[in-house]
C-alpha positions as CSV (number, residue, x, y, z in Angstrom):
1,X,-53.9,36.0,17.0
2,X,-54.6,33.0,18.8
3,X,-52.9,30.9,15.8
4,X,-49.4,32.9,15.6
5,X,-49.3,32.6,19.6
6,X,-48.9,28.6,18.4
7,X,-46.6,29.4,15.7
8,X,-43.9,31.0,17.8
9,X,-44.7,28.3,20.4
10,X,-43.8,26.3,17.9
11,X,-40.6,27.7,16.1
12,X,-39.6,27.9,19.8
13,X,-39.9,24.4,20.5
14,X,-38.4,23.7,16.8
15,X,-35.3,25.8,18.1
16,X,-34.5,24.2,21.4
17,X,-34.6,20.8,19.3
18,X,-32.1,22.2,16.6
19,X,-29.5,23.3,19.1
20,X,-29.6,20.5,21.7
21,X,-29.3,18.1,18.2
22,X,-26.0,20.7,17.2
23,X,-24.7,20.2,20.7
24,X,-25.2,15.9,20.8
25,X,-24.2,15.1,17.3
26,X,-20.2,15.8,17.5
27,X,-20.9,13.8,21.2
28,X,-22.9,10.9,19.3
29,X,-20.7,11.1,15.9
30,X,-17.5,10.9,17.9
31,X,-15.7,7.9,17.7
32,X,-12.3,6.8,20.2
33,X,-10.9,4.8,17.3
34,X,-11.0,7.9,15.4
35,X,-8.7,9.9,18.1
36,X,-6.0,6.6,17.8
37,X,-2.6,7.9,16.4
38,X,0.3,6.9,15.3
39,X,3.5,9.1,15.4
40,X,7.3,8.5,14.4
41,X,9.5,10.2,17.4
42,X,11.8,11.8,17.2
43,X,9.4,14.1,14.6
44,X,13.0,15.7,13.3
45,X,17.0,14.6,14.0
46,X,20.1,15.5,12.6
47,X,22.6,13.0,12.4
48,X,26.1,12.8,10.5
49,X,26.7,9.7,8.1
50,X,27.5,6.2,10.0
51,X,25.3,7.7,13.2
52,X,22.9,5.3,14.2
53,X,19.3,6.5,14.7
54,X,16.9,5.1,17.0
55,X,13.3,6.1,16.3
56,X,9.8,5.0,18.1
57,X,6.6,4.2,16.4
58,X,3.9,5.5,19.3
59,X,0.5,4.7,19.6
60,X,-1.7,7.7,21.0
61,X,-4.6,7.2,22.6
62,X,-5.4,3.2,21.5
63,X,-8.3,2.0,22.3
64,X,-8.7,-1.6,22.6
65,X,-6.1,-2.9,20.2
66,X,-4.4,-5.8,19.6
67,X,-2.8,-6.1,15.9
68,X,-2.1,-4.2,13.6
69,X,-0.5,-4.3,9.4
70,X,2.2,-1.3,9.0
71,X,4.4,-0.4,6.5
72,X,7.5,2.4,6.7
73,X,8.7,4.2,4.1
74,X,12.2,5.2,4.0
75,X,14.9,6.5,1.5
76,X,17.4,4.1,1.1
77,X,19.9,6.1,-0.3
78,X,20.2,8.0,2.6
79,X,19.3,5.7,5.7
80,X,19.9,1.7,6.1
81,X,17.3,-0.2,8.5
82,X,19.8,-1.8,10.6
83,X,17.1,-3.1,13.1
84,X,13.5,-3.6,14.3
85,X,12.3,-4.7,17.7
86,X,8.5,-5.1,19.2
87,X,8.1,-2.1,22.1
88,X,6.3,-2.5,24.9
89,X,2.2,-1.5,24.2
90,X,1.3,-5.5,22.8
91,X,2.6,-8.2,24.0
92,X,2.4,-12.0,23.6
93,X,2.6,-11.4,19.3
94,X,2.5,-13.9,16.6
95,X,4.0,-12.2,13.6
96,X,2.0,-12.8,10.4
97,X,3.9,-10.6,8.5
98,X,7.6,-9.5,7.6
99,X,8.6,-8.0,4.9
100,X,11.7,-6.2,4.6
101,X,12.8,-4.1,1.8
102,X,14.9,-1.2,0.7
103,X,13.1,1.5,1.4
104,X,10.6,0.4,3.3
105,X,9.7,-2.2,6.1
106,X,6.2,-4.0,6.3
107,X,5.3,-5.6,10.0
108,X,1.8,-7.4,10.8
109,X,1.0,-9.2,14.1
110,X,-1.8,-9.9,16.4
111,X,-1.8,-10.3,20.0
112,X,-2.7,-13.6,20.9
113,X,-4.1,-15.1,24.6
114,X,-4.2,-11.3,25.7
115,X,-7.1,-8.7,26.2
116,X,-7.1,-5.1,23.7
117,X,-5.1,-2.5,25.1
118,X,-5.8,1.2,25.5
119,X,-3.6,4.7,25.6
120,X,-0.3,4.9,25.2
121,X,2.8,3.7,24.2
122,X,5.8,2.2,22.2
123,X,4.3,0.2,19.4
124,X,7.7,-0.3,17.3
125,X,11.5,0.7,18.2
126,X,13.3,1.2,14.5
127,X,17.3,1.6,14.3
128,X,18.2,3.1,11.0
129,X,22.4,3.9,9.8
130,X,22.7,7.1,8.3
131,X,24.6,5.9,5.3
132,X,25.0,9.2,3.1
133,X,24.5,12.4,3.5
134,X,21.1,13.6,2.5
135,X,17.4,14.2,3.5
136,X,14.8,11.5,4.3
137,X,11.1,11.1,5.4
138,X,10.7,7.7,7.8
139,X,7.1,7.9,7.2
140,X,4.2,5.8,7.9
141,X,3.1,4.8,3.8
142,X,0.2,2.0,5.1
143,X,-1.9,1.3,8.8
144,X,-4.4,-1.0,9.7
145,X,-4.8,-1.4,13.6
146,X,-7.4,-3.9,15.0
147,X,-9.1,-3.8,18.4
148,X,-9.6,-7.5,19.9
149,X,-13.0,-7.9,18.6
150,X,-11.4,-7.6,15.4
151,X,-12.7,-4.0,14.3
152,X,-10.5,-2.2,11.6
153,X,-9.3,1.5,12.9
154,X,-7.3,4.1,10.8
155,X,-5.3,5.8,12.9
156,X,-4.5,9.6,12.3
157,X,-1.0,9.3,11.8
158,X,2.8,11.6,11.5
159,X,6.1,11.0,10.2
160,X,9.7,11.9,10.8
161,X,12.2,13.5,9.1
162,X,15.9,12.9,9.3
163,X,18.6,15.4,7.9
164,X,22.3,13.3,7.6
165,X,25.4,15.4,7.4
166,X,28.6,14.1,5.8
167,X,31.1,13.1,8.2
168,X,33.6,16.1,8.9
């Protein structure tokens, strides 16, 4: 008697440890990098052929970052990049990468003399033509973001879509 009066003691004690371990481990396995996002805005626009169309690259919930390797997909049979401009989240960059292509645009640059920056903002401002009618993705094809100390973060990431209408 005396023995399963420890048992159940025990299993007790065994239980208590399994749910307060259930309860820390998505606190302890949780990482802010992991929550970092990247999203094209607007997500969808309609625009007529010869319409320019300004879209933002936003970063969501950074967390100490301060570079970062991208590359944009696009279909250059329907849209033309006409533009690309640095927005306002990082400041003080020295580009170490530009590569523009049709079809796709490829931007690294690290922020120099500055300290990580965290939330949100406008990472990129992209100006695209609609050149012919049709549908196109503007979508994120490759992401490397970097925190100050140098750390490598994948950011969770979503893309745009843009309809172009012939002219009437």
């Amino acid at each position: 008697m005396k023995r399963l009066y420890w048992y159940r003691k025990l299993m007790a004690l065994v239980g208590v440890l399994v749910v307060f371990l259930l309860i820390s481990l998505p606190a302890v396995g949780v990482n802010a990098q992991e929550l970092t996002e990247l999203r094209i805005r607007p997500e969808t626009t309609n625009a007529t052929v010869g319409e320019d169309i300004v879209l933002t690259v936003d970063v969501l919930r950074g967390v100490n970052l301060s570079g970062y390797d991208l590359t944009i997909s696009y279909d250059p049979a329907v849209l033309e990049l006409v533009s690309w401009a640095h927005g306002s989240y990082l400041s003080s960059l020295a580009m170490m990468k530009t590569d523009l292509q049709p079809g796709s645009i490829r931007l690294a640059a690290v922020q120099v003399g500055k300290p990580g920056v965290s939330g949100d903002g406008t990472l990129l401002v992209l100006t695209f033509r609609a050149a012919h009618a049709g549908f196109s993705n503007v979508g994120i094809a490759a992401v490397d973001l970097a925190t100050a100390e140098g750390t490598r973060v994948i950011p969770a990431t979503s893309d745009a879509a843009i309809t172009v209408n012939p002219p009437p």
